[in-house]
C-alpha positions in Angstrom: 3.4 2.6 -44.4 5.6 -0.7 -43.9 8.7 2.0 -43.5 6.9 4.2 -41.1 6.0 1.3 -39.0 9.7 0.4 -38.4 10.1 3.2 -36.0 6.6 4.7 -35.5 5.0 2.4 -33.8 8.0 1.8 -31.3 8.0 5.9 -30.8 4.1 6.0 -30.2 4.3 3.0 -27.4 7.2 5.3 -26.0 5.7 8.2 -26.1 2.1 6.6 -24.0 4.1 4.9 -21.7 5.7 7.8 -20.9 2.6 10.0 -20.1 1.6 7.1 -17.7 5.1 7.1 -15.6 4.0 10.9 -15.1 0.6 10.6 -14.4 1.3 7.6 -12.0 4.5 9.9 -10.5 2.4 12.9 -10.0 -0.2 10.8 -8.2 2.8 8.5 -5.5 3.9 12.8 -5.1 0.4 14.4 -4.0 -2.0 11.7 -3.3 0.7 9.2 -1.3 -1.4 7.5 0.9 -4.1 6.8 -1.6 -1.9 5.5 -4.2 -0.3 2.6 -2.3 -3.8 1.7 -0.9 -5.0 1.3 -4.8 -1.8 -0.7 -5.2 -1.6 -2.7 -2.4 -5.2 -3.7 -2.8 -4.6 -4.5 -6.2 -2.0 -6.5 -5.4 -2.9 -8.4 -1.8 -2.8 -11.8 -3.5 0.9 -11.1 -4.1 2.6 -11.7 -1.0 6.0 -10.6 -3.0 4.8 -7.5 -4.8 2.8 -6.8 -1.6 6.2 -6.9 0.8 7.8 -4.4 -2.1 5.1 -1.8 -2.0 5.0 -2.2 2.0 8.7 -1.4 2.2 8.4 1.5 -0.8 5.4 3.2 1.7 7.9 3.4 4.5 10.1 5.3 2.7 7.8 7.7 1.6 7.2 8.2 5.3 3.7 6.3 5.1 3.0 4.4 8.4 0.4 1.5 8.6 -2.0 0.9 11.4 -2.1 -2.6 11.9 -4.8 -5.6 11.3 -7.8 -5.1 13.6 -10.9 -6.9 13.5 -12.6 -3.5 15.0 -11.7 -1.1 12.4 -10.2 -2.8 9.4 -11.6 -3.7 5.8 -11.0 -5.5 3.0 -9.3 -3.3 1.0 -6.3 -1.0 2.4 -7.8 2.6 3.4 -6.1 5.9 4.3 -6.8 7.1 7.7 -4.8 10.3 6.6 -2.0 11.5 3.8 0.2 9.9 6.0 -1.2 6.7 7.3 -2.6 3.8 6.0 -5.5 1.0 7.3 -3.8 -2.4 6.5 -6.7 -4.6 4.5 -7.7 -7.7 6.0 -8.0 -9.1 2.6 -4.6 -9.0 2.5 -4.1 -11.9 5.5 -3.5 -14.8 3.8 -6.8 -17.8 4.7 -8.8 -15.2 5.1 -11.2 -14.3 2.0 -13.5 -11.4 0.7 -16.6 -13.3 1.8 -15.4 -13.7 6.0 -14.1 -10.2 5.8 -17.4 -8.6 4.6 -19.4 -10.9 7.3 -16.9 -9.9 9.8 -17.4 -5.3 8.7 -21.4 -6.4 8.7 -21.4 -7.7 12.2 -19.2 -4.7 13.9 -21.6 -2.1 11.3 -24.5 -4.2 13.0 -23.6 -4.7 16.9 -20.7 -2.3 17.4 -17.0 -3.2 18.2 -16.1 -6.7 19.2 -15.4 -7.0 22.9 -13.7 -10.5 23.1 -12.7 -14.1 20.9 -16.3 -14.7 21.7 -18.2 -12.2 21.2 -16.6 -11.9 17.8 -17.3 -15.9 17.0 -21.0 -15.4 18.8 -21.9 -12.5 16.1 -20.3 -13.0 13.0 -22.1 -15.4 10.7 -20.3 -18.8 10.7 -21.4 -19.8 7.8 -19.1 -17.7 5.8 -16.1 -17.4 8.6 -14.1 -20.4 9.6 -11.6 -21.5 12.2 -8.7 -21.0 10.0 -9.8 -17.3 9.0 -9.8 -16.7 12.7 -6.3 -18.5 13.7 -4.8 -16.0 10.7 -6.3 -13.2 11.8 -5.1 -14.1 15.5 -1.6 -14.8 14.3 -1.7 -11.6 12.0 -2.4 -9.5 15.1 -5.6 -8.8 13.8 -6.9 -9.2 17.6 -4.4 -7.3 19.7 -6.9 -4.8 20.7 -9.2 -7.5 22.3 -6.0 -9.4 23.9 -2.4 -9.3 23.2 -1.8 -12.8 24.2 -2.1 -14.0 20.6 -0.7 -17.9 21.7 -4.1 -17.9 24.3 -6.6 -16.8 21.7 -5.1 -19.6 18.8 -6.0 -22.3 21.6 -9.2 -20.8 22.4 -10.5 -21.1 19.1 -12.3 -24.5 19.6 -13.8 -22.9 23.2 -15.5 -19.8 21.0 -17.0 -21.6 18.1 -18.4 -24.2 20.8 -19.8 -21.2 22.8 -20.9 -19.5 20.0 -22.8 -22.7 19.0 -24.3 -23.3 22.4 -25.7 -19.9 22.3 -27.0 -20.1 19.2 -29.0 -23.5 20.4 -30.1 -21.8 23.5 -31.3 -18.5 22.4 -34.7 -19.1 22.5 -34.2 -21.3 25.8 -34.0 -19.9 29.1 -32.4 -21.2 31.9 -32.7 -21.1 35.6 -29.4 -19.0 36.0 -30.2 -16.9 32.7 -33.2 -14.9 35.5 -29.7 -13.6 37.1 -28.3 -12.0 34.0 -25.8 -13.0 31.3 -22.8 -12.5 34.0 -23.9 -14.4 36.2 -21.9 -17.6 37.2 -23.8 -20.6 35.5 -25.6 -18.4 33.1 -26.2 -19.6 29.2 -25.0 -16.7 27.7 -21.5 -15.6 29.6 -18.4 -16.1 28.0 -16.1 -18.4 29.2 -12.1 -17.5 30.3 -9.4 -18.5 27.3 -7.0 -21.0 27.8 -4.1 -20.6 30.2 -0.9 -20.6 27.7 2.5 -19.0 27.9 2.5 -15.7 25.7 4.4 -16.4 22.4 8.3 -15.4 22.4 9.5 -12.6 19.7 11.1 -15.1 17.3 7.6 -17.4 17.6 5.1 -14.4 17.4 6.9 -12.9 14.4 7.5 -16.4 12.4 3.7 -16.6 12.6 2.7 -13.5 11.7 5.1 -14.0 9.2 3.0 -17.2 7.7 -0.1 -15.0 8.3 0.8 -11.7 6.5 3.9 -12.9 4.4 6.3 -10.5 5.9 7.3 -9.2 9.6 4.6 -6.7 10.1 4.5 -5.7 14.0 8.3 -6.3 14.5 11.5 -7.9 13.1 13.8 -10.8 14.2 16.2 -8.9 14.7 14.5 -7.0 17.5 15.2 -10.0 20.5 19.0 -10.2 19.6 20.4 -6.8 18.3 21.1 -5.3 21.7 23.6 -8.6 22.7 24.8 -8.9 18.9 25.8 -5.3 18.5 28.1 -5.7 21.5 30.8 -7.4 18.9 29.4 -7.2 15.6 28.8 -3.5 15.9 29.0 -3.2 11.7 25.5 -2.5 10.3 24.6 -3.5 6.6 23.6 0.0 5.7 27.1 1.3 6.6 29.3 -1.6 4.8 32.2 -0.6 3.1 33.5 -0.8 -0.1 36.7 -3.0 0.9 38.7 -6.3 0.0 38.8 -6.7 3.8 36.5 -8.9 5.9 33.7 -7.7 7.4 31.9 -8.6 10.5 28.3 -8.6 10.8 25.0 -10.1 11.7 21.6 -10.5 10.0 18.2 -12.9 9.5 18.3 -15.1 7.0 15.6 -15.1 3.9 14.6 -16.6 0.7 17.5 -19.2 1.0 18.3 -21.4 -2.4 20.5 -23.8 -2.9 21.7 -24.2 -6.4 24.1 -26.1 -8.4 27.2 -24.3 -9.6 30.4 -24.8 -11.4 32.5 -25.6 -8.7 29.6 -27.4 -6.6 26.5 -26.4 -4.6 26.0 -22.5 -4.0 23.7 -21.0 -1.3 21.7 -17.5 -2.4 19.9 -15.8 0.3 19.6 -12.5 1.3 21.1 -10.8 5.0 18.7 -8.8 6.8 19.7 -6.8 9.8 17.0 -4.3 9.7 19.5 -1.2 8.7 19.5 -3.2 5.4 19.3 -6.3 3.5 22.1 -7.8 0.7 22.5 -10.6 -1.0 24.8 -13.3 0.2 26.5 -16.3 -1.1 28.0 -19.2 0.7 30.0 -21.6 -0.9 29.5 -25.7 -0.6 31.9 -26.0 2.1 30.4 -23.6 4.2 26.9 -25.2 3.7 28.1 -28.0 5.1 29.8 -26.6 8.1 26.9 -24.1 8.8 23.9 -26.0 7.3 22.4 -26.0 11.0 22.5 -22.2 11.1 21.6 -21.5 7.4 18.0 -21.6 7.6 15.3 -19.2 6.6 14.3 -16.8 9.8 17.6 -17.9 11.3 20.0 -15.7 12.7 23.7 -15.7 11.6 27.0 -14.1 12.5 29.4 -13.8 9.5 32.5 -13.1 8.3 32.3 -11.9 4.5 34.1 -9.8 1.7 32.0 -7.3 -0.5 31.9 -8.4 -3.9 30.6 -6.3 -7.0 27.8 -8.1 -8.2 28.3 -8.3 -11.9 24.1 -9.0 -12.4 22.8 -6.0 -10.5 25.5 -3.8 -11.2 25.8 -3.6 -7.0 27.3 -5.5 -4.3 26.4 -8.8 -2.6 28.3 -10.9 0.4 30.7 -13.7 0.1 30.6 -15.6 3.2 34.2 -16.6 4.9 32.7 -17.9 8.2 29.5 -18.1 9.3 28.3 -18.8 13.0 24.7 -19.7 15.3 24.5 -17.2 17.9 25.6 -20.0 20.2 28.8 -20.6 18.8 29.3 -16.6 18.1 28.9 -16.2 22.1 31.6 -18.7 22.4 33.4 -17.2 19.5 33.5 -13.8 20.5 32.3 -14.0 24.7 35.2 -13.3 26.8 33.0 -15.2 29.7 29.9 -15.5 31.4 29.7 -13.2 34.7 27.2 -14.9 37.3 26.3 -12.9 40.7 25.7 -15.3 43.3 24.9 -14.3 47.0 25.6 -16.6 49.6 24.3 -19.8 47.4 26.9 -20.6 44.4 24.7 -22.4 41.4 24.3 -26.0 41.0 27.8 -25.6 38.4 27.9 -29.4 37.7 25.0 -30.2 36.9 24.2 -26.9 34.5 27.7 -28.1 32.3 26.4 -31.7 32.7 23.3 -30.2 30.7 24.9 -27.5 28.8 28.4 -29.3 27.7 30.8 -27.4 25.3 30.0 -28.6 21.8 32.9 -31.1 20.2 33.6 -30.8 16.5 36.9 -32.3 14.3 38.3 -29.5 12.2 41.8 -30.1 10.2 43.6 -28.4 12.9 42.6 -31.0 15.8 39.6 -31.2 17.7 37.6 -28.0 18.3 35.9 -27.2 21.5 33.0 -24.7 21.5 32.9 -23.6 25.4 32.4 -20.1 27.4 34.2 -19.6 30.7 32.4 -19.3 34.0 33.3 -16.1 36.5 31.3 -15.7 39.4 30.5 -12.6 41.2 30.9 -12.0 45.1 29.7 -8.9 47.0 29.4 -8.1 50.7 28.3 -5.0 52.6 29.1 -4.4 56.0 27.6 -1.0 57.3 28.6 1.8 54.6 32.4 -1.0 53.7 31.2 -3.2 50.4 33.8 -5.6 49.1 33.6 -7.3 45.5 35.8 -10.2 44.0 35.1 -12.0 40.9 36.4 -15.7 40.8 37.0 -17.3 37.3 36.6 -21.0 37.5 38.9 -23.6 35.8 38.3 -25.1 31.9 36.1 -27.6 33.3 33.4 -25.6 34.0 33.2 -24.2 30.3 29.6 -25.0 28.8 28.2 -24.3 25.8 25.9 -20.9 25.4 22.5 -21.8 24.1 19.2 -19.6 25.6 18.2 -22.3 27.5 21.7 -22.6 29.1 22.1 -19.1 29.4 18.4 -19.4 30.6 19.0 -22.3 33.2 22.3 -20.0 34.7 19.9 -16.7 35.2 17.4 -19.1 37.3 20.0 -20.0 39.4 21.8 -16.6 40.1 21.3 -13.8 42.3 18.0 -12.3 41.3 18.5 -13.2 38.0 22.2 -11.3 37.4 24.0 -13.2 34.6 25.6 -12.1 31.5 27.9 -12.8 28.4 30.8 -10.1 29.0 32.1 -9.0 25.5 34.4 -5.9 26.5 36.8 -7.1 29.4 36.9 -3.5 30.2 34.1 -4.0 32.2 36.6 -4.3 35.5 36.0 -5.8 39.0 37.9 -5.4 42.1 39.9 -8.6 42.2 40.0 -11.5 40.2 41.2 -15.0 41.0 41.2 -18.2 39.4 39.7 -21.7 40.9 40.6 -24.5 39.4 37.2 -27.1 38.8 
């Protein structure tokens, strides 16, 4: 017995294990849908093995409705063998409790129409303000209003009107005889707050605390068209080469850790084709340490490596850059149409200056060039000259430079040019 066991036992657990992988692989195969709904729901507390599975269902061509307070649940559902119902469970502040009061009250009165119908007829005593600003910032409300920044600060307005009508609902009022739209009435809703809609890179950070991954969208989205103008290389089609490579991503689960030649950043690169791992070394932390934050976008300069753990490849950083100094960096100059009224140019670099730095070369100056566009039409004759002012009018390219320059140009016209083979007519320089 004691020789049997020596190899028997090791063969059996081999042999079980093995009828499982097939069982479980027969089942992803023919029942797709279903089988990353079991999964997922068994693992919604696990944002990490959650994000895995997500990413896994792509691939197999799955496609997710998202979070909505009118037709989810708390588990993850099929809608067919191709699409899938994402759980509320699976929002992070949420809870199986709210979600079941939340399924009772739509099973009950029908479909939510509004932020306060839905805080008027859900009971509050199992649903709180931070299960609704999660579901809000999950997009779990989109199909009652897509301005998710509006709803967040309307929160406070619902539960008070949801309380007020639960306090007068056995107490009529004068205007109540009117109807419950009428101006004045006890029961009509009130309007949400006047906000500004929420920007890409806002919208997705929070969704991002809310669900624990990009779910309706991806950084990447609000920059790629300008980035892909001169870092054209995506991750998925990297090469195999000792040569650097250009390239830009999203930063993610950043760690700085010590090594044997100082500190070491991990993270991974994520540019939507793909994501790798990436190392920078301390220098560079240094150098880059206000652009080498999570949810931040990077340009870089970096060599393939083999990766000697995972038996693939990961990044070593040369140069990294902020999309600011990567405008600068790679920009040829900013194009500005003006019509009759030239922009207030000294005041927008008095606002905007080129950035300063002290490198071992000298001192560095991070600036883009100015070239403003002129155009007249007389009759069927147009004209157009372009006029490049002087080194003094050079400013540094944040969005809310490059933002300030578009409010001041000809409806709206101005642009980084990164291909100088985009010609005009004439070109002459003024010095500032």
């Amino acid at each position: 017995m004691e020789k049997f066991a020596g190899y028997g036992f090791n063969k059996s657990h081999a042999a079980a294990y093995s009828l499982l992988a097939y069982h479980t692989g027969w089942l992803k195969v023919h029942y797709t849908a279903e089988f990353f709904c079991a999964n997922m729901t068994v693992e919604m507390d696990d944002t990490d093995k959650l994000k895995v599975l997500y990413e896994d269902a792509l691939k197999f061509g799955i496609t997710f409705d998202p979070p909505d307070v009118n037709r989810g649940r708390y588990r993850f559902e099929p809608v067919t063998d191709k699409v899938i119902r994402y759980g509320l469970g699976a929002i992070k502040g949420t809870g199986q409790q709210a979600i079941e009061a939340i399924v009772a009250a739509r099973e009950e009165g029908g479909p939510f129409t509004s932020l306060f119908d839905f805080c008027n007829r859900v009971d509050r005593s199992r649903l709180n303000k931070r299960t609704v600003e999660a579901l809000i910032k999950a997009g779990a409300f989109d199909s009652l209003h897509m301005n998710r920044a509006a709803l967040v600060e309307s929160i406070d307005k619902a539960f008070d009107f949801a309380n007020a009508t639960a306090a007068n609902a056995n107490q009529g009022g004068l205007f109540d005889m009117l109807g419950d739209d009428a101006h004045g009435s006890s029961s009509q809703e009130p309007d949400l707050e006047d906000v500004l809609p929420w920007g890409i890179k806002e919208r997705l950070t929070l969704e991002k605390t809310a669900v624990g991954f990009y779910l309706s969208g991806h950084l990447f989205d609000a920059v790629e068209r300008e980035v892909r103008q001169f870092a054209r290389r995506k991750i998925e089609d990297l090469i195999d080469s000792r040569e650097p490579q250009l390239m830009a991503g999203i930063v993610s689960d950043l760690r700085i850790i010590n090594g044997q030649r100082g500190k070491v950043a991990i993270f991974k690169l994520d540019d939507k084709s793909g994501v790798m791992e990436a190392t920078a070394d301390e220098s560079l932390i240094n150098s880059a340490r206000h652009a080498l934050k999570d949810d931040e976008l990077i340009v870089v300069m970096a060599k393939m490596q083999m990766d000697r753990f995972s038996g693939g490849f990961r990044l070593k950083m040369e140069q990294i850059w902020d999309l600011g100094a990567a405008r600068c960096r790679f920009g040829k100059f900013l194009r500005v149409a003006v019509n009759g009224h030239a922009p207030d140019i000294e005041r927008l670099v008095r606002e905007f200056p080129p950035q300063r730095e002290e490198s071992e070369h000298g001192e560095l100056v991070k600036g883009l060039p100015v070239r403003l566009v002129l155009q007249r039409r007389a009759g069927d004759v147009a004209a157009k000259a372009e006029v490049a002012l002087g080194d003094r009018a050079k400013f540094f390219p944040s969005d809310a430079a490059l933002a300030s320059w578009m409010a001041q140009a000809d409806q709206g016209q101005a642009q980084i040019v990164y291909d100088e083979s985009q010609n005009i007519v004439a070109v002459r320089t003024v010095a500032m």
